[in-house]
N, C-alpha and C positions, 0 to 999 in steps of 0.2 A: 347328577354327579358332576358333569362337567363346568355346571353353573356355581354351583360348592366350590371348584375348585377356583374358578375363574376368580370370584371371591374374595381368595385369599391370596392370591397370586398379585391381584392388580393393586394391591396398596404399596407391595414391594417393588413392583415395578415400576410406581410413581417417584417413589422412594429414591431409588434407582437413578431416576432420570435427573430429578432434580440434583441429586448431588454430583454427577457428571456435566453438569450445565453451568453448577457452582463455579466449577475454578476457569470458566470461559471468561476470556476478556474483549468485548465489543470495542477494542480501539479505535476502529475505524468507524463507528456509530458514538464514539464523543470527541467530535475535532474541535482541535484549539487554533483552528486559523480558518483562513478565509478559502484556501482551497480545498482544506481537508470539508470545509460544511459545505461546501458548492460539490464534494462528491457524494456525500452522506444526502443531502436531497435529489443527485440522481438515484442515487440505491433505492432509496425511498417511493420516489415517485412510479421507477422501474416497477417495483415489487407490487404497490396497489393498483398500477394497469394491469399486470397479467393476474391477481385476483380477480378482478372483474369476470373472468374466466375459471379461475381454477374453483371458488368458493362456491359459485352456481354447480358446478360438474359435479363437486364430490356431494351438494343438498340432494342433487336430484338422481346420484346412484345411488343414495341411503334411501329416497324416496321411494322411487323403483320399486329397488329391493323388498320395500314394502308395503307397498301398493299390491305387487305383483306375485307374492308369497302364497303359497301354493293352499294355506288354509284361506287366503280371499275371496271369497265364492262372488265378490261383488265385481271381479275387475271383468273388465273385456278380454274376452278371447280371443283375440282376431291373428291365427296363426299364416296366414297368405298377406297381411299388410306388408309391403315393401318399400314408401314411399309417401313423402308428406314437403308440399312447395314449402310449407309457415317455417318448420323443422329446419328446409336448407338454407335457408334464405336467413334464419335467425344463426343457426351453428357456423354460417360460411361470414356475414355481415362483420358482426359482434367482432371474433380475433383477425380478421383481416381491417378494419380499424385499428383494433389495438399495437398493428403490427405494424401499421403506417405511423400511427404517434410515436410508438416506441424508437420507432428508426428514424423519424421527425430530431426526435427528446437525443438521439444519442449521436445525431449526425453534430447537431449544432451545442451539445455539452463538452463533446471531446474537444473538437476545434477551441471553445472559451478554454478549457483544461490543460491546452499544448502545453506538455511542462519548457518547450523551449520559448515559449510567448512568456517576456517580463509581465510581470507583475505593478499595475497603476497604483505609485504611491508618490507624497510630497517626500518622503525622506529618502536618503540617499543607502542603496543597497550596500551590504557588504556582498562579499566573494570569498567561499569556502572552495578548497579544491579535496575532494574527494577520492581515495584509493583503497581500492578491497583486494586486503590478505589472502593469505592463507594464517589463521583465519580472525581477522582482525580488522580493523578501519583506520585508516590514516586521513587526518584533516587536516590539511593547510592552509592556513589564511596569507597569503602571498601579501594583501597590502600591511598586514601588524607584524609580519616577520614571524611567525609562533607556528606551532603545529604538532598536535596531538592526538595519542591513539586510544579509540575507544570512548573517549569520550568529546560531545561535542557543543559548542555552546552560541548562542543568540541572542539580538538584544530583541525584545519583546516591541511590535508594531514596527522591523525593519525588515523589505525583502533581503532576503537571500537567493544568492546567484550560484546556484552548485554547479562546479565542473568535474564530470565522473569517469573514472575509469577502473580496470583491472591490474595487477603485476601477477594475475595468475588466472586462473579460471575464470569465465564468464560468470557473474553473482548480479546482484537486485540490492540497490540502497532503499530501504525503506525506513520514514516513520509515521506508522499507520495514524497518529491523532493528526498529523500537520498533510499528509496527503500525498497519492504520486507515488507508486515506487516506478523506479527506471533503471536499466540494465546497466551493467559496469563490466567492459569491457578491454580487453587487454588491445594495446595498440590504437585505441578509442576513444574519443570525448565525446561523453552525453552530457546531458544537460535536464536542471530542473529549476524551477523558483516557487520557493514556498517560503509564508512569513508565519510568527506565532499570534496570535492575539492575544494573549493568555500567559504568564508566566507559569513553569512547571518545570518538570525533570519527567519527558517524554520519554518513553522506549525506543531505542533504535533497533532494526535486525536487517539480516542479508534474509531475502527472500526468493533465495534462489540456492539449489544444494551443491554445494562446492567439495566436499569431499568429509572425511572422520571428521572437524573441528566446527561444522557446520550447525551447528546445535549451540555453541558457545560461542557464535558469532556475531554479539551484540554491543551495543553501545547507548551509553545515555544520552538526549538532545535535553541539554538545559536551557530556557530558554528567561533570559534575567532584562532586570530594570538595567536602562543605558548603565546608571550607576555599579549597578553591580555587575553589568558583563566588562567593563574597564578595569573592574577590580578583579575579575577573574584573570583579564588577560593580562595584568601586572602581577600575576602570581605565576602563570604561565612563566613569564618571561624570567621571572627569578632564579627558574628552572636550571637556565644556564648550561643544560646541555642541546649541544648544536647538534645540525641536519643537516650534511653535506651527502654529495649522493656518494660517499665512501661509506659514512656513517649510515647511512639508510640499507644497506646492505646487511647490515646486519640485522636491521627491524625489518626488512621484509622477510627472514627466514620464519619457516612455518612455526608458528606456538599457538596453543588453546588455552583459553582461559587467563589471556593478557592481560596485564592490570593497567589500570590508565596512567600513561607514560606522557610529560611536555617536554617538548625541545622549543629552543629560542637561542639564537638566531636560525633562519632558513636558509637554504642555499634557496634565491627567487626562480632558478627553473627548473629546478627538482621536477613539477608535474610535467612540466614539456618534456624533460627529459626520460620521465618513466613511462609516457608515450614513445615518444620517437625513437627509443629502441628497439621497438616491433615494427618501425616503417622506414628506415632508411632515414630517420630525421624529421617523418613529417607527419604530422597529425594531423587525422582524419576522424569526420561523425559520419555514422551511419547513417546508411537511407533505407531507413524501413522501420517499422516499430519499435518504438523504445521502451514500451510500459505500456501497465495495464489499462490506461485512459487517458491517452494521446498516441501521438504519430508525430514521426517525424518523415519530411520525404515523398 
């Protein structure tokens, strides 16, 4: 009866799974830069050391199970065994190795990953200044004079030098294919550098929950040929409304579901100054964690 049922139950359940798995999107297992693939092979490497471990465990309690199944009249009986050197000596060996590589693998990846460690390149970085809403994203490009919400753009094989912060709630800039997300804090400069290899229109999101509008707090990372990110930011600039910190007052009030808004001209110290209103004028980075895979401090 219960094998009848089992049956008819597990096709559905496959069923099930599969289409639940459908609309998952592995961002962070297709990176378009060179940080985002130097995190995707620690994940990687991470995940087939502790196999080593879990794959033998779960063979040999299916094996067990059935070796030792109460129709086996061939197994051993030995209800007083307590005690085997081969048994500790292999169970104790095995994950205390893997636990020394693994803390090996992860001492010396974060360090290369400090998102505040430049990035080695012959071409010359741009600098993005970064600000999370309520609930939105604001970019600043302080040396092109331009600065726009929600959406954000790159020239393809150049670092980028992010300077992050909050004008509200502690939030998480991430873009899962390019690598790093790092915390964005009010009264705070964090810091990341990531470049694209790859041209595309990445996913941006806060990954960190900031209140009701946190679900719709996204942005595209376009990342273009030199050509076309000059063309972009000559359309920018067409925009011709400015961002003085009068004017910015009114884009920082809370809204969901912001549509991607340019301004050009900048006021140049708008990001200092949306710092140093939380500190008496001076800006400060934190000393302690900033993300998921570095350290600062």
């Amino acid at each position: 009866m219960r094998t009848d049922m089992w049956r008819r139950l597990w096709p559905c359940s496959a069923a099930a799974l599969l289409v639940s798995l459908s609309g998952c999107k592995m961002d962070v297992l297709d990176p378009m830069g060179s940080v985002g693939m130097a995190e995707k092979t620690l994940i990687a490497t991470s995940t087939w050391a502790m196999l080593i471990v879990v794959v033998p465990v779960i063979i040999l309690t299916l094996a067990f199970a059935y070796y030792y199944r109460e129709a086996n009249r061939t197994s051993t009986y030995a209800p007083e065994w307590s005690h085997s050197t081969t048994i500790e000596v292999v169970v104790w060996t095995i994950p205390t190795l893997i636990i020394l590589f693994l803390g090996v693998l992860t001492w010396k990846t974060t360090h290369e990953l400090d998102p505040y460690k430049p990035l080695q390149s012959d071409v010359k970085p741009i600098k993005v200044e970064v600000v999370a809403l309520d609930w939105k994203w604001l970019f600043i490009y302080p040396d092109l004079g331009i600065a726009t919400v929600n959406q954000l753009a790159v020239p393809v094989g150049t670092p980028v030098n992010f300077l992050i912060t909050s004008d509200s709630v502690m939030n998480s800039f991430f873009i899962p294919q390019l690598g790093t997300q790092v915390y964005a804090m009010a009264g705070m400069q964090t810091q990341v550098h990531l470049i694209a290899d790859e041209a595309g229109n990445y996913a941006g999101e806060s990954a960190n929950f900031s209140g009701d509008g946190f679900s719709d707090m996204k942005f595209r990372a376009l990342a273009k040929s030199r050509a076309d990110f000059n063309a972009w930011v000559a359309q920018v600039r067409a925009a011709q409304q400015q961002l003085s910190m009068d004017q910015y007052a009114s884009v920082a009030k809370p809204g969901e579901k912001v549509p991607v808004q340019y301004f050009s001209p900048v006021d140049p110290k708008l990001f200092h100054n949306i710092i140093a209103k939380y500190n008496n004028g001076q800006v400060l980075e934190p000393q302690g964690a900033v993300c998921g895979t570095g350290t600062k401090g």
